[in-house]
C-alpha positions in Angstrom: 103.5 102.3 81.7 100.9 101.8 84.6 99.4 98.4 84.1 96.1 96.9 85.9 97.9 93.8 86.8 99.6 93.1 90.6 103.2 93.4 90.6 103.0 91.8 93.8 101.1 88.6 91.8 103.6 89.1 89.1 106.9 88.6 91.1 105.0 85.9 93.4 105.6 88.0 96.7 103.8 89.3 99.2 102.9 93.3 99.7 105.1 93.6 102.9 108.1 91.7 100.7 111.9 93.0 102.0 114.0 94.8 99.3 116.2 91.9 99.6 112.9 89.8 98.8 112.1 91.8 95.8 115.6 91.5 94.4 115.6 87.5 95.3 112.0 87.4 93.3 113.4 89.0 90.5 116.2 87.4 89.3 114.4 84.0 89.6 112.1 84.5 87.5 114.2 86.7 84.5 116.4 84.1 84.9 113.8 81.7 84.0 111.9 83.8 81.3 115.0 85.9 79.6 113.9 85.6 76.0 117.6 84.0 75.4 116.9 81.4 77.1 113.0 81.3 75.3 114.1 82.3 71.8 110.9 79.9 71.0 108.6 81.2 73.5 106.9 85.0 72.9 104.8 85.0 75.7 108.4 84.5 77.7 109.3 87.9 76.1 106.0 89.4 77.0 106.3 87.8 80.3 109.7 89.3 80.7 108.2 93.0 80.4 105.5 92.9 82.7 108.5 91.2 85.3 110.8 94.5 84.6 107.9 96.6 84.5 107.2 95.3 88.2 110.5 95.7 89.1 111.1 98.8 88.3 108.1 99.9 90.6 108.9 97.5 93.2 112.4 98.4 93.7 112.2 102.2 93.8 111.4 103.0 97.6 109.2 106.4 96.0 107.7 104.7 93.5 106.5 101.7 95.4 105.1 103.7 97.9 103.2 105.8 95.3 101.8 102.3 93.6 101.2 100.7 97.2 98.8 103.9 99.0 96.6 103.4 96.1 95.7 99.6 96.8 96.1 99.8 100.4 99.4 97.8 101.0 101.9 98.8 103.4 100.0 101.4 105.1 98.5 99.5 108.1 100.5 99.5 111.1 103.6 100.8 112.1 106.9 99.3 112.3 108.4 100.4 115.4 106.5 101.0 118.8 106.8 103.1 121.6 110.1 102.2 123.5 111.4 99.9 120.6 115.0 100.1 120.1 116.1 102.1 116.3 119.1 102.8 114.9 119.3 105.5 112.6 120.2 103.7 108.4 123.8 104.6 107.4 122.0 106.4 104.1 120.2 108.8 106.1 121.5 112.6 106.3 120.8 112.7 109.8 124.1 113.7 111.7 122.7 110.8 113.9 123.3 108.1 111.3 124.5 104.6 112.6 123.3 105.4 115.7 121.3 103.7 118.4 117.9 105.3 120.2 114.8 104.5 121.6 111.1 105.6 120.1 110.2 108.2 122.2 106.5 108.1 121.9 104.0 106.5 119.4 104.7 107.4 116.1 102.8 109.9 114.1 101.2 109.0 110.5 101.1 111.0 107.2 99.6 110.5 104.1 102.6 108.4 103.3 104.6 107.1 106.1 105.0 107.3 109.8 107.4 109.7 111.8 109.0 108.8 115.2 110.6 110.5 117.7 114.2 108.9 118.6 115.4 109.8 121.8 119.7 109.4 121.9 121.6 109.5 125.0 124.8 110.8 125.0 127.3 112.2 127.6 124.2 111.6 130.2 122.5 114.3 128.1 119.2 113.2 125.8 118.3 114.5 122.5 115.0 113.8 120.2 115.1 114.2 116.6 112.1 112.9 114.2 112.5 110.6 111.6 111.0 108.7 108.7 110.5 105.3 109.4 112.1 104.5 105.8 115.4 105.8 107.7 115.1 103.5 111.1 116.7 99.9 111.4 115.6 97.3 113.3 118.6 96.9 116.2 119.5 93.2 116.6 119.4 92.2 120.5 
């Protein structure tokens, strides 16, 4: 069920919103309009579906990214740059997982996402592998 409306505007967040935003957003506002605690209210129910509608979208990493290329969100810059340091997310199925590199070169865009180069060191000995940026952490210094 594709609706016109934002589901940015409906969650009252902000296109580049974190998962953990998202999440936050949610349960605020079901919390507030759960038709149990609105048995009066129908525009709390209707208000309820268009919040689980956006949610749904929103919360799905494939499916936000197919209702965000559309409207132009997320698609502007690049989250890591040239020499930035990257560790590789614990759900990726990259034998590098949980491990720490450094962008090789400026990353490269698709239709849906960018790809950078990591370069590891190990043993004195660098290696490059590509990944999606959806699979690269921010490395706390």
């Amino acid at each position: 069920m594709q609706s016109e409306q934002d589901y940015y505007e409906v969650l009252h967040i902000s296109p580049d919103a974190s998962e953990t935003e998202i999440k936050e957003a949610y349960r605020k506002l079901a919390f507030r309009y759960h038709p149990d605690r609105n048995k009066s209210g129908r525009d709390a129910s209707k208000k309820m579906k268009e919040i689980n509608e956006a949610y749904a979208i929103l919360s799905d990493p494939i499916k936000r990214r197919e209702y965000d290329i559309p409207r132009g969100y997320r698609c502007r810059v690049p989250k890591f740059e040239k020499g930035s340091k990257v560790k590789v997310s614990s759900g990726s199925a990259s034998p590098y997982r949980d491990r720490t590199g450094v962008v090789d070169k400026a990353p490269v865009k698709d239709t849906f996402r960018f790809w950078y180069l990591v370069r590891f060191e190990s043993k004195g000995l660098p290696a490059v592998s590509r990944f999606a940026e959806e699979e690269l952490e921010e490395v706390d210094n």
